[in-house]
C-alpha positions as CSV (number, residue, x, y, z in Angstrom):
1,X,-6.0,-22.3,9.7
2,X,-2.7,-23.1,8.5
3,X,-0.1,-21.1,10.5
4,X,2.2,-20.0,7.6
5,X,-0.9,-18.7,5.5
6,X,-1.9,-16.7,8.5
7,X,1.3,-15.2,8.9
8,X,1.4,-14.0,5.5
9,X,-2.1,-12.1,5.9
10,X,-3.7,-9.6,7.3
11,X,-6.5,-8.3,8.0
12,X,-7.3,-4.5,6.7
13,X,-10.6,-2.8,7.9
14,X,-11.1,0.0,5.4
15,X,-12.7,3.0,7.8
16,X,-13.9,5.9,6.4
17,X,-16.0,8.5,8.1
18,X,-18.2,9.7,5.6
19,X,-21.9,8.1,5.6
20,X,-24.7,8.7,3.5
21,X,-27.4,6.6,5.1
22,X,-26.1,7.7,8.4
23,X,-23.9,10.6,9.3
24,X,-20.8,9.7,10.9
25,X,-22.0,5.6,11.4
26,X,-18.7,4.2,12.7
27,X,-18.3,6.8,15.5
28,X,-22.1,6.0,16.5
29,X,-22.4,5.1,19.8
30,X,-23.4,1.7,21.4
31,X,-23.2,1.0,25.1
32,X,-21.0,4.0,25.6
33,X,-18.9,2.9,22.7
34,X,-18.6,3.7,19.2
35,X,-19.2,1.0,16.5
36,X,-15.6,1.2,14.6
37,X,-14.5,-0.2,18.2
38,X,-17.3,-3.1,18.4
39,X,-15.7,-4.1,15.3
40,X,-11.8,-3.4,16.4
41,X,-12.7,-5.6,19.2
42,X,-14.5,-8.4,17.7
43,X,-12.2,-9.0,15.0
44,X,-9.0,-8.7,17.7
45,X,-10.7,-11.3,19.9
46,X,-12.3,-13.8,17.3
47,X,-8.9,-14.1,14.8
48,X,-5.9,-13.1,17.0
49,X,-3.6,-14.8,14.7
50,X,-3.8,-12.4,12.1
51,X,-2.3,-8.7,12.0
52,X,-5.1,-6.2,11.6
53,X,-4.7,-2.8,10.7
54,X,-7.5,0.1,9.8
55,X,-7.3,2.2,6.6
56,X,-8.7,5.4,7.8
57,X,-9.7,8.5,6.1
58,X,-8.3,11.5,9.2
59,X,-7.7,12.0,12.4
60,X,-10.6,11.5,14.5
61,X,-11.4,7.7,13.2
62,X,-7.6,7.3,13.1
63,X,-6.6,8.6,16.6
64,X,-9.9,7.0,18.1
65,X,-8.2,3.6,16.5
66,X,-5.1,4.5,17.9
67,X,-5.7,5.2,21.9
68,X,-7.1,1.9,21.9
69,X,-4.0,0.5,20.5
70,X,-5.2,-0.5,17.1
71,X,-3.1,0.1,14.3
72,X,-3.9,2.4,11.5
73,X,-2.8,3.4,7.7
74,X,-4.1,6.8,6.7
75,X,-5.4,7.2,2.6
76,X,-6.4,10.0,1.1
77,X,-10.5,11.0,2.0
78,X,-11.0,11.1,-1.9
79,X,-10.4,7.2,-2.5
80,X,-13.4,5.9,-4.3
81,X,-14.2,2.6,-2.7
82,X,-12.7,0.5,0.3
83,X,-10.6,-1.8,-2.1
84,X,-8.9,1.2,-3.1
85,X,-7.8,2.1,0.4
86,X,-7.2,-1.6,1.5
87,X,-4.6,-1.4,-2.0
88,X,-3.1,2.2,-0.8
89,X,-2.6,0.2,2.8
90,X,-0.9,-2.6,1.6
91,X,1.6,-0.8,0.1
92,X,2.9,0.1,3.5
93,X,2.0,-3.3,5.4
94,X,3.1,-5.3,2.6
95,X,1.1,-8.6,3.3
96,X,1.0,-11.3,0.9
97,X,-2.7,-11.4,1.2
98,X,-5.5,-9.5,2.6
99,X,-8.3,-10.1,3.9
100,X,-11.0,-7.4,3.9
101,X,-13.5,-7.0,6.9
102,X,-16.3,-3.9,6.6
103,X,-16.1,-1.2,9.2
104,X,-19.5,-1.7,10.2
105,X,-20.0,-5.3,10.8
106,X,-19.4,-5.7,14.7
107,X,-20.7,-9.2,14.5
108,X,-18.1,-10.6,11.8
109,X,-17.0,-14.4,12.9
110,X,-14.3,-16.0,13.2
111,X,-15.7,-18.4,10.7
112,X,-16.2,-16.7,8.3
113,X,-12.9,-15.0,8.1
114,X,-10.9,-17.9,8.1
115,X,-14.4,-19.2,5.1
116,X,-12.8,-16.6,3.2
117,X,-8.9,-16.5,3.6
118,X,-9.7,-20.7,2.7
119,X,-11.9,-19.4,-0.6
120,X,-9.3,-17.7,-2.0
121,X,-5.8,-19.9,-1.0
122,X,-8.0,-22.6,-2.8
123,X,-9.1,-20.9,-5.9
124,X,-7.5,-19.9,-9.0
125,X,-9.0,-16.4,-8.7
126,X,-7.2,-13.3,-7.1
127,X,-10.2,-12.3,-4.9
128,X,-12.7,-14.2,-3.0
129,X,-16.0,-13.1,-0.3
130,X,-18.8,-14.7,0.9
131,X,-22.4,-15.8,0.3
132,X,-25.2,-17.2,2.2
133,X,-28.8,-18.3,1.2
134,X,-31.6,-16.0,1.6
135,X,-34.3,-16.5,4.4
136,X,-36.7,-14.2,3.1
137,X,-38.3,-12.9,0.2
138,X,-38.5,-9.8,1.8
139,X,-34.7,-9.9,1.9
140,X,-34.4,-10.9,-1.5
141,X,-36.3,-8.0,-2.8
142,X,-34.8,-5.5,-0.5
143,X,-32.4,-3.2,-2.5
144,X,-29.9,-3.0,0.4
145,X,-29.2,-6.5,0.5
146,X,-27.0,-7.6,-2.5
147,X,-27.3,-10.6,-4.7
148,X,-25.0,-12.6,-6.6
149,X,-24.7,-15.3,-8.9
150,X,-22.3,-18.4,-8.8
151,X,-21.6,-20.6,-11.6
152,X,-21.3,-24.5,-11.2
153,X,-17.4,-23.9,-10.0
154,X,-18.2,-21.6,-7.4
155,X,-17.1,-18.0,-9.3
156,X,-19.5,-15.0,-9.6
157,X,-21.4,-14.4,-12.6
158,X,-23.0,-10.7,-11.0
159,X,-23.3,-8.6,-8.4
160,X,-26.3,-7.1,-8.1
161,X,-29.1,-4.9,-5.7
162,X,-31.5,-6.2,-7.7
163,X,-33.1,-9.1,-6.8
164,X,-31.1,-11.8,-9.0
165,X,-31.4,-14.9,-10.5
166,X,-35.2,-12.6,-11.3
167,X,-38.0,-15.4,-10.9
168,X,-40.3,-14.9,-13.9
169,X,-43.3,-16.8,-12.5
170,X,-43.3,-18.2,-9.0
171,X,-41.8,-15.5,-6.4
172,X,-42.1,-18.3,-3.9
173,X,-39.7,-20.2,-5.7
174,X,-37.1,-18.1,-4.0
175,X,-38.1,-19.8,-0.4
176,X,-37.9,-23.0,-1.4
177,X,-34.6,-25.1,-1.0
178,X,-33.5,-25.4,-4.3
179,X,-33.6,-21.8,-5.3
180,X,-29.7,-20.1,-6.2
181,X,-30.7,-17.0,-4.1
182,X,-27.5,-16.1,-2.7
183,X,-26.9,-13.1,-0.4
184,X,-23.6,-11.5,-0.9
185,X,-21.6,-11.0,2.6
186,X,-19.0,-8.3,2.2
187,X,-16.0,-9.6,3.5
188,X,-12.8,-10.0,1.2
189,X,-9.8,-11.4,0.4
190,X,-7.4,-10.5,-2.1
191,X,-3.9,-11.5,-3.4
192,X,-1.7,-8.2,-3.7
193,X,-0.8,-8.6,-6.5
194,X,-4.2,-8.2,-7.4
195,X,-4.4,-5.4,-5.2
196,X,-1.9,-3.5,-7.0
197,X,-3.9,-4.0,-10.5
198,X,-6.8,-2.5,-8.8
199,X,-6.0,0.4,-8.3
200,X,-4.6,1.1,-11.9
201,X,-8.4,0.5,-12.9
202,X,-11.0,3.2,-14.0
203,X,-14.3,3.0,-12.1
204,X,-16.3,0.9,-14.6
205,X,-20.3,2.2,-16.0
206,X,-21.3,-1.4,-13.7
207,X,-19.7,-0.6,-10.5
208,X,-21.1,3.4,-10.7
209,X,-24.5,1.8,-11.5
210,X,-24.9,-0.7,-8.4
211,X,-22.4,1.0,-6.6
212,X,-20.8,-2.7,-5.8
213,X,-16.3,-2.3,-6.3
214,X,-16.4,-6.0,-6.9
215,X,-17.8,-4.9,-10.1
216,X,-14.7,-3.6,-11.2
217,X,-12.7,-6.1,-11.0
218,X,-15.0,-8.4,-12.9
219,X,-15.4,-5.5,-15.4
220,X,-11.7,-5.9,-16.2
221,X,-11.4,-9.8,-16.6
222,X,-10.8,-10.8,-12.5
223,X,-13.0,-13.7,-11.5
224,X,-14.2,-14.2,-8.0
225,X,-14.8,-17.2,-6.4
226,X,-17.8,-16.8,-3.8
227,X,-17.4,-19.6,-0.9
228,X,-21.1,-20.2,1.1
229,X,-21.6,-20.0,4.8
230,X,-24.3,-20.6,7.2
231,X,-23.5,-17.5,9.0
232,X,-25.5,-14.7,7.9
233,X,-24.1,-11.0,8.9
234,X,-25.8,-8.0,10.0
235,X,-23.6,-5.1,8.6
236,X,-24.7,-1.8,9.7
237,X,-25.9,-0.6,6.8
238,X,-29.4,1.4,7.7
239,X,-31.4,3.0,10.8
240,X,-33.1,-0.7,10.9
241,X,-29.9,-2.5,11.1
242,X,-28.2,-0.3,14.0
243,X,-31.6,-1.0,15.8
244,X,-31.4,-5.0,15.4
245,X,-27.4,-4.4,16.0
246,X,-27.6,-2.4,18.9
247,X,-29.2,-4.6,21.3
248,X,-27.3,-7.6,20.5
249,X,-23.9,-5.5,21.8
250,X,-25.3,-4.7,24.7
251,X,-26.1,-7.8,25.6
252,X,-22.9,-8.5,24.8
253,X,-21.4,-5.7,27.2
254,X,-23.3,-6.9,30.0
255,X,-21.9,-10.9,29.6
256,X,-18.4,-8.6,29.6
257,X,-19.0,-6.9,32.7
């Protein structure tokens, strides 16, 4: 990573209590420690050159952050999507880029962080993420896992929970090594002064349908370029995840110990 591009970013973790699939999620505990931390740590300890801050939504997330010495940015509860806090954020950090971690992915790499800050100093778009290929069609036609579409330069076409490009004859197709089944891996990075055009933006029909905020911006003309990995995630997005999580942190506690 080049030294002057990793001064000029940071790293903002959009943290916000509220959970639908499960109540409360980042203050769920894990080996005597909630998840927001897992993540706080992980990030701290795999990309140290970066600042990282947390966009939080009140006081408990915030002051949990804050006793551990992690620094916060509070945005108003109401904000309808991460990207909107990460742009209320920056207006107080003032970074010339940002990259964008989720909350509830304690196992984010340092590869792919520094996959996506790369993406996006080497495109032409304002905001970049991640992709990897599918290893299941059980994945592929599970709702929760999000799709999307490249073109031959690398940029998104769509976003989508549906199970995308759809294979109109031969399901198996999507297993075999050829097939453009990508799975979407929510990490971020955004220029600010595409952050700032964000957030004059109404909430598009597209991004309400999927609930996907990348939508937006593609909605409105901003083209993403979508750089691949072979490092699959596990966010914590369901009961099934935190189960396959859970274990692999406390192994992870023990090999601290």
């Amino acid at each position: 990573m080049n030294d002057s591009l990793a001064h000029q970013t940071a790293i903002v973790v959009p943290a916000r209590l509220d959970s639908q699939r499960i109540p409360r999620k980042l203050l769920v505990e894990i080996a005597g420690k909630p998840l927001i931390l897992w993540t706080a740590e992980r990030i701290a300890r795999e990309v140290p050159e970066f600042g990282l801050w947390f966009a939080v939504d009140g006081d408990e997330i915030g002051e949990i952050l804050k006793d551990s010495g992690f620094a916060t940015v509070y945005t108003d509860p109401d904000l309808p999507s991460g990207t909107d806090r990460i742009a209320v954020a920056n207006h107080t950090i003032g970074a010339k880029s940002v990259i964008n971690v989720q909350a509830d992915e304690p196992l984010v790499t340092r590869g792919q962080i520094l996959s996506v800050a790369k993406t996006l100093s080497k495109s032409e778009a304002d905001m970049a993420t991640l992709a990897c290929r599918f290893e299941s069609l059980d994945d592929f036609r599970d709702s929760n896992q999000v799709k999307v579409v490249r073109d031959k330069e690398g940029f998104a076409m769509y976003f989508s929970r549906s199970a995308i490009p759809h294979p109109r004859d031969d399901w198996q197709a999507v297993e075999s090594e050829g097939f453009p089944a990508f799975r979407h891996i929510g990490i971020y990075a955004y220029s600010s002064e595409f952050l700032q055009a964000f957030r004059q933006f109404a909430q598009g029909a597209l991004e309400k349908i999927e609930k996907l905020e990348q939508l937006r911006a593609m909605e409105n003309g901003h083209r993403i370029a979508v750089g691949l990995t072979n490092e699959p995630s596990i966010g914590v997005d369901s009961i099934e995840d935190l189960n396959r999580v859970a274990p692999l942190l406390q192994a992870s506690a023990i090999n601290e110990a």
